[in-house]
C-alpha positions as a printed NumPy array, in Angstrom:
array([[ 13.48 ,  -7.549,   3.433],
       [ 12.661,  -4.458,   1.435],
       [  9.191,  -3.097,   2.402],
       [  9.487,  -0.309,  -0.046],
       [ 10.257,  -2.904,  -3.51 ],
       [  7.973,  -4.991,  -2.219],
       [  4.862,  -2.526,  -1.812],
       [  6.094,  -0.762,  -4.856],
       [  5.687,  -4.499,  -6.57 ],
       [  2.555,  -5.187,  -5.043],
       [  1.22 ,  -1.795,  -5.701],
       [  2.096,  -2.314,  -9.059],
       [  0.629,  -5.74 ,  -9.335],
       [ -2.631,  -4.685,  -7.71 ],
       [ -3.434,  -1.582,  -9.367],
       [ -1.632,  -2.078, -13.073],
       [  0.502,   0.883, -12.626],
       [  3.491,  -0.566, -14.895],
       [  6.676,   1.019, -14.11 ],
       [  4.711,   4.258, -12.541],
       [  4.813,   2.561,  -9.323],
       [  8.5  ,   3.046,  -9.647],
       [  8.778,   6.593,  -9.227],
       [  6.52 ,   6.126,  -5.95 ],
       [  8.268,   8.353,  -2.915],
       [  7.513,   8.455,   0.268],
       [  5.629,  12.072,  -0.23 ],
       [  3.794,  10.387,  -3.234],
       [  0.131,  11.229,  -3.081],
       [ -2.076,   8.04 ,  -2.946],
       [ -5.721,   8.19 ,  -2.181],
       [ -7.475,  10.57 ,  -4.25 ],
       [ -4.153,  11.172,  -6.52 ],
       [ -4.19 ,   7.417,  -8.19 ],
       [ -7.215,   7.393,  -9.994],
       [ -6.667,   3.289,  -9.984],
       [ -7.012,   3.679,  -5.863],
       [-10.517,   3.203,  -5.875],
       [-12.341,   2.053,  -2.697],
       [-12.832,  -1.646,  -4.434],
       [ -8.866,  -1.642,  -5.313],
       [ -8.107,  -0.873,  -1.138],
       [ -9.273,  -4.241,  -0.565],
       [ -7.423,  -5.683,  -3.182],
       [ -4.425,  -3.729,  -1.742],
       [ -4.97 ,  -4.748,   2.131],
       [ -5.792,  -8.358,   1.068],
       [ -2.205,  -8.083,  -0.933],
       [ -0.279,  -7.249,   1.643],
       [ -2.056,  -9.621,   4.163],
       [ -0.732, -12.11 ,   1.626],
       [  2.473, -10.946,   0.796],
       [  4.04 ,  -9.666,   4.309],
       [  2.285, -12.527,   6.431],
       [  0.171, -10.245,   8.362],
       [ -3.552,  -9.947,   9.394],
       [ -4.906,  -6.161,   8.995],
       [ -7.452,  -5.291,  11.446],
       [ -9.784,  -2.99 ,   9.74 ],
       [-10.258,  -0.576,  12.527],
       [ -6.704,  -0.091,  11.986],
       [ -7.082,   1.342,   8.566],
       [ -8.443,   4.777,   7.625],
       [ -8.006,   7.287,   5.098],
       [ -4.509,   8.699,   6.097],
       [ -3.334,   4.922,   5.751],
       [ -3.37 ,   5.326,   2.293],
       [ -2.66 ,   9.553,   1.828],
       [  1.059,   8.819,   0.987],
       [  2.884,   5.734,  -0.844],
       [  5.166,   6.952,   2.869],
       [  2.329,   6.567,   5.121],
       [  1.335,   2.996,   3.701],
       [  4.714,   1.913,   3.942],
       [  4.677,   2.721,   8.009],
       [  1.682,   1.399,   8.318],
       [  2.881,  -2.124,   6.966],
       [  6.353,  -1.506,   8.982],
       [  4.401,  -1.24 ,  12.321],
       [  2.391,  -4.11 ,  11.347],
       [  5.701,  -6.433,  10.491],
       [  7.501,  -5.372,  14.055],
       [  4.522,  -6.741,  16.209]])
């Protein structure tokens, strides 16, 4: 499975960035940097990828460096598939 296409897809999906969510890097600037991020569209996001990788998110799990970097989400959701 590739956690990267398939957050890029979701991301995409989620927040109607079209083929921006393409470019997205690991160092790629999320919170405060996509003005689609909004707090509303971070539920969207977590309910997403609840959805889409089979996991449940445990909100005191998530803070603001969860979502500082398109790299930081991804190892978020890669800790969350290995347990």
């Amino acid at each position: 499975m590739d956690t990267r296409h398939i957050l890029r897809e979701l991301l995409r999906e989620e927040l109607n960035l079209g083929a921006r969510a393409d470019g997205f890097a690991d160092d790629t600037p999320l919170l405060g940097a996509v003005p689609e991020l909004d707090s509303m569209a971070v539920v969207a996001v977590i309910t997403a990828m609840e959805e889409r990788f089979g996991v449940t998110l445990d909100d005191a799990d998530i803070d603001g460096s969860t979502f500082a970097t398109f790299g930081s989400l991804h190892g978020f959701i890669r800790e969350h598939l290995a347990t």
